[in-house]
N, C-alpha and C positions, 0 to 999 in steps of 0.2 A: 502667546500660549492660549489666552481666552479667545482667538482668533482662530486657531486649528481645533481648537473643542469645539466651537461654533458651528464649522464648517463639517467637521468628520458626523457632529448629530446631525444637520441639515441631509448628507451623502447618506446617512442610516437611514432618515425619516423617508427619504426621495425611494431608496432601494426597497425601504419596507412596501410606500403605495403601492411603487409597479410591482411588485410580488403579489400584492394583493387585487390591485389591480386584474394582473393575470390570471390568479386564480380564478376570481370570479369570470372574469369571461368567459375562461376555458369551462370554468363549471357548471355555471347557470347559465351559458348561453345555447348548450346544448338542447336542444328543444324537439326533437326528433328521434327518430332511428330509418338511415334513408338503406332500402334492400334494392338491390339491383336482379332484373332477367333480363335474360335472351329468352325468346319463348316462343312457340309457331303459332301465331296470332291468324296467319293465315298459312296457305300453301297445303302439302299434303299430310302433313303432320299436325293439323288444326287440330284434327276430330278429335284424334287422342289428348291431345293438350286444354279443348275445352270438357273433357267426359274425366280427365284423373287428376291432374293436379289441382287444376285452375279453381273448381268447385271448392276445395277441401284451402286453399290461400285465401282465397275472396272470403268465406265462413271464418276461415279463424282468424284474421286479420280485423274483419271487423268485430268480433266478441273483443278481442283482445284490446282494440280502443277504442271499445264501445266500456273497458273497466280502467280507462285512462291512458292505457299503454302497459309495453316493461317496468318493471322497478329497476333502475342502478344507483345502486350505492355511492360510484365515483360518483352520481349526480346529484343526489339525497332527494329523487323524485322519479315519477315514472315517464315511458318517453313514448310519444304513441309511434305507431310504425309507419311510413309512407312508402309504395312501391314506388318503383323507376321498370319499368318494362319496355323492351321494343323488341319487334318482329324480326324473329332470325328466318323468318317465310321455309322454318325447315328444310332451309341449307344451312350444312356444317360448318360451312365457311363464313357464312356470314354471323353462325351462332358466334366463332372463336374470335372473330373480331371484335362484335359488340360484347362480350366476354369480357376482354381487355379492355374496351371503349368504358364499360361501368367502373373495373378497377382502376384504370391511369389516369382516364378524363372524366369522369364524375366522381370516380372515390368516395366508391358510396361504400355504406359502414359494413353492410355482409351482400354475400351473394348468396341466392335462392336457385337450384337447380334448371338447366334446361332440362327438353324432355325425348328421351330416344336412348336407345343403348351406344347405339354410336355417340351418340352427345356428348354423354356421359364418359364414354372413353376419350374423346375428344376434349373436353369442358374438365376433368380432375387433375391433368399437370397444370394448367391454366392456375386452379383458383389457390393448387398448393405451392406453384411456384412464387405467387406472391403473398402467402400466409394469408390465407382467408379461407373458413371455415366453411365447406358445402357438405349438406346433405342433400343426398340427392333423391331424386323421385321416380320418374318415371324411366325404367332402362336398368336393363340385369349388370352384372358385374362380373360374368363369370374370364371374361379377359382381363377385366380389371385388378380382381380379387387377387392373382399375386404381385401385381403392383403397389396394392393400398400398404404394407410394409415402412416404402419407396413414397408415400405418398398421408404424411401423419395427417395432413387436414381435411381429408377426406372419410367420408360418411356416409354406406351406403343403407339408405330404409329398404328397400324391395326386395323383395326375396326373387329369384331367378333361377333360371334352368336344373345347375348344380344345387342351389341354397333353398329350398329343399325339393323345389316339383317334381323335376324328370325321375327322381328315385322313389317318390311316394307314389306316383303315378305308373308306372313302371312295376312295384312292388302289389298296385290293386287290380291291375292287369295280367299278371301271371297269376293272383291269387284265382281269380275266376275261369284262367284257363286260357287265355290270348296266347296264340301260338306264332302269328307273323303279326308285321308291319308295313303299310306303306308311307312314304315320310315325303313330304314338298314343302318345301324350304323357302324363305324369302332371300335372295342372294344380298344379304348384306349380316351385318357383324351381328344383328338379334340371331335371323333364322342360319347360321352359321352353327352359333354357340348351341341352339337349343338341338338341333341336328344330330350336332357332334357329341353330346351329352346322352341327348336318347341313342347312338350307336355304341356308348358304352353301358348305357342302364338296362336297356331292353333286356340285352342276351344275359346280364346274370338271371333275368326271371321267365329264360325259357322261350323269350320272343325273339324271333327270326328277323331284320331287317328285308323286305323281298323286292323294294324299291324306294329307289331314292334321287329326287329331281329337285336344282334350283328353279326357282319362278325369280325371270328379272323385273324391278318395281313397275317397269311402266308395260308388262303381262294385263292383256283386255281378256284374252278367248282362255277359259279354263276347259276348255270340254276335251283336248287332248289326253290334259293330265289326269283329271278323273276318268275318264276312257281308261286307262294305261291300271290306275289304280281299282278299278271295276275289275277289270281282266286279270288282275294279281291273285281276285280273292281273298287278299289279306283280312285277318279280322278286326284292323283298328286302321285309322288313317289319320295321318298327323299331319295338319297345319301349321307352319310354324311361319308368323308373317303378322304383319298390320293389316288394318281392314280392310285395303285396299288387295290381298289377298285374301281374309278369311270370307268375307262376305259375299264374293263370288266365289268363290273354291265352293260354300256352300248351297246357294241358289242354282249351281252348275250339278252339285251332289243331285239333288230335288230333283232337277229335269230330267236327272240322267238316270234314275232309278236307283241309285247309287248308292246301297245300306248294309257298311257295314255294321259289326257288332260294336264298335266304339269308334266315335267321329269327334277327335279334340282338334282347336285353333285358339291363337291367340298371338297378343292380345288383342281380342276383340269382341270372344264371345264372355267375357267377364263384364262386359260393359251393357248397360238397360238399353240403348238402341240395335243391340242385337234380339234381342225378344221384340220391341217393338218393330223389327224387321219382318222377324219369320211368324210370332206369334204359336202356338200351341205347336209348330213342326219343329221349334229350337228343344222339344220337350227329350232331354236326355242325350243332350251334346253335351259335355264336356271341355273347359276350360279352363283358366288357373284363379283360386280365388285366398283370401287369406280371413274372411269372416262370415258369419251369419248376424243376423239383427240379436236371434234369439239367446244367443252364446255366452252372452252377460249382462250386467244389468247397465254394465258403460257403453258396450256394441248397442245396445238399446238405445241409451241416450244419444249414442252419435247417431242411428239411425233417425231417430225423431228430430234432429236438429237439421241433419242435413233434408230428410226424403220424409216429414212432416207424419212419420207414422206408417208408411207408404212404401214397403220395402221392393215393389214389384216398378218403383220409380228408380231406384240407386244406380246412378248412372258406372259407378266402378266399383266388382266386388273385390277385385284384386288389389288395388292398390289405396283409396281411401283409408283404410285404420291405420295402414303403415304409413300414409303422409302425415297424418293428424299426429299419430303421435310420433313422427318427427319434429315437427314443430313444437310440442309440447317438451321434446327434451333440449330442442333449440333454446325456449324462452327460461326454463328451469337452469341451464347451464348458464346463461348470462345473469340471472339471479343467484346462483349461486356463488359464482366468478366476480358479481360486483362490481363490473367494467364491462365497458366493450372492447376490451384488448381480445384482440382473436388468438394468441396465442394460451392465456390465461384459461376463454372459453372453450379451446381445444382440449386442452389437459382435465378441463371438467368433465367434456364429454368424452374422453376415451377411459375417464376409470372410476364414473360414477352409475348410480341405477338410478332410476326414473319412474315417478308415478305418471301413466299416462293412462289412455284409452284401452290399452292391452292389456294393462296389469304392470308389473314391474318391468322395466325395459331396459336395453340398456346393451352395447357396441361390445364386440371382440374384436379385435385386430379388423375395425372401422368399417365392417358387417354387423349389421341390427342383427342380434344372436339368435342362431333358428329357434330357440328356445320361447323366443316373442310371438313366433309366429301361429295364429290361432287358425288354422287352418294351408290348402298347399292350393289343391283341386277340389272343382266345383261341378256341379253337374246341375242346367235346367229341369227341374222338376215341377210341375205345375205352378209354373209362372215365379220361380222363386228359384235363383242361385243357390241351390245348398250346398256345404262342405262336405264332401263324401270322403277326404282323407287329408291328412291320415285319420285310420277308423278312430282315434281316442280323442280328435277333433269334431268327429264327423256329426251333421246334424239330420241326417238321412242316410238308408242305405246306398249303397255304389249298387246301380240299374246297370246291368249285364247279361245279353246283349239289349242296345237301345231298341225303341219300338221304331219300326220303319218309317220313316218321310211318309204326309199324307198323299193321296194320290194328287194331281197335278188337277186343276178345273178343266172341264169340257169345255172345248172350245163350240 
């Protein structure tokens, strides 16, 4: 009998170590938080990927463990963050694979957005078919948006064609009297969606579509299309494409005498290497933006943090406040959640608000609610992006019609 009491306390004592044992490993061994990208480190989707996300990750990642890291509770300590990134060289194919490569074979604790509209449609059955929480960055959603339903772990920050530009733009364009359009399109899923959006926003305010042409990616010679677009007369002309079209669609604009009363594109003319392109001739183009420095007193602070005071340096007026304070409801949901269980941190973040950069923030049906957004459209105006709509955003007036291209140097 003292024999079986002996041994059953021994079998209790053994069972308690390894429990505790376990604990501890599990608990305090945690020492990190590993984020996984695909990301175009190089190829033609760099530019964009080093001018909007990459600035606004590299900044908050080091504040963030430069104050220790996350706090998690399941760890009773905070955890700093370490990326894992590798070059999807902006092919989709090879984003989807190393996609999968960071969740199967590194297993790493969350995944960080790639960056492109297509990516993004490509990259959110990915990261929700294996329960992992994205929000995403750079890349509209308007294909996407009736999928997210279909797709609970998914998070889109950017505001896009539908959510809310093409109709705020659209609505400050018939206010001043635009009566046609001509529209050139990048032949892939951005310049599709934004197309197809302005062919329904235009005409409720009055504007005519009077031409409309894809541009395929690897397009060198723009002088047919602006030719074609000169000769329409139309009074606004729509770029919708990467820089790799806006930037010559516009240097072709310049040569070709090409002015009309509104010249938007993007993204690209939201971004500081577009001024420092054209300099004083980008004065009153038009493109999509979501803040001004001067807007609040926290758009201040991020301005000072990110562009040292310097707002005529901010490499992305579009998408910066909306990454930053993705991130900001990223780290607040995992603090509030307590764990790094993704599905815990989902349920945080689809029905909580959020103190961020914006003000209160905070997801509808896994769209950052247009309600965040502090601005749509932007216009160059003496060396500085301002928000010209919507007018109760605005931080200058909407210039209508722009001042013409200067004239071209003597040769």
């Amino acid at each position: 009998m003292k024999n079986k009491v002996f041994t059953g306390l021994i079998m209790f004592v053994v069972v308690v170590l390894l429990a505790v044992g376990f604990y501890t490993t599990n608990t305090f061994a945690k020492d990190k938080i590993v984020v996984g990208m695909a990301r175009p480190l190089s190829g033609p989707m760099a530019t964009i990927g080093d001018s909007a996300f990459k600035p606004i990750y590299d900044t908050w990642t080091d504040e963030v463990n430069a104050q220790g890291g996350i706090y998690v509770k399941e760890y009773g300590k905070k955890l700093p963050i370490e990326l894992l990134i590798y070059d999807d060289k902006g092919d989709l194919g090879t984003m989807t694979r190393l996609t999968e490569k960071l969740i199967v074979k590194d297993k790493v604790d969350f995944l960080w957005p790639s960056c492109g509209t297509a990516f993004v449609f490509a990259q959110a059955p990915i990261a929700n078919k294996h329960g992992y929480v994205l929000i995403t960055a750079e890349g509209g959603a308007t294909h996407v948006k009736d999928m997210l339903p279909s797709l609970p772990y998914v998070f889109v920050s950017l505001s896009f064609s539908d959510w809310y530009q093409i109709p705020v733009l659209a609505e400050l364009l018939g206010e001043k009297g635009a009566k046609t359009a001509y529209i050139t399109f990048r032949a892939d899923l951005f310049g599709i969606e934004y197309s197809g959006v302005a062919g329904i926003e235009f005409p409720k305010h009055g504007i005519e579509i009077i031409g409309l042409n894809s541009v395929p990616p690897e397009t060198k010679d723009f002088a047919p299309i602006i030719k074609k677009a000169k000769a329409s007369g139309a009074d606004v002309f729509c770029a919708f494409g990467y820089p790799d079209l806006v930037l010559p669609a516009t240097g072709t604009s310049m040569a070709l005498d090409y002015n009309p009363k509104a010249w938007i594109g993007g993204p690209a003319v939201n971004f500081g290497f577009y001024h420092t392109t054209f300099g004083p001739a980008a004065e009153g183009v038009l493109g999509f933006t979501t803040f001004a420095c001067s807007q609040s007193k926290a758009a201040q602070t991020l301005c000072d943090k990110l562009y040292k005071g310097k707002p005529e340096e901010i490499n992305d007026w579009w998408g910066h406040p909306l990454y930053w304070a993705g991130l900001e409801c990223w780290k607040q949901a995992i603090e509030k959640a307590g764990t790094l269980d993704q599905k815990v941190i989902r349920e945080v973040l689809a029905t909580e608000k959020f103190n961020t950069v914006l003000g209160p923030t905070w997801f509808e049906n896994g769209l950052m609610a247009k309600e965040c957004h502090t601005g749509e459209i932007g216009q160059w105006q003496k060396g500085i992006f301002e928000v010209v709509g919507p007018t109760k955003n605005a931080t200058a007036k909407f210039v209508y019609p722009k001042s013409i291209w200067p004239a071209p140097p003597k040769k």
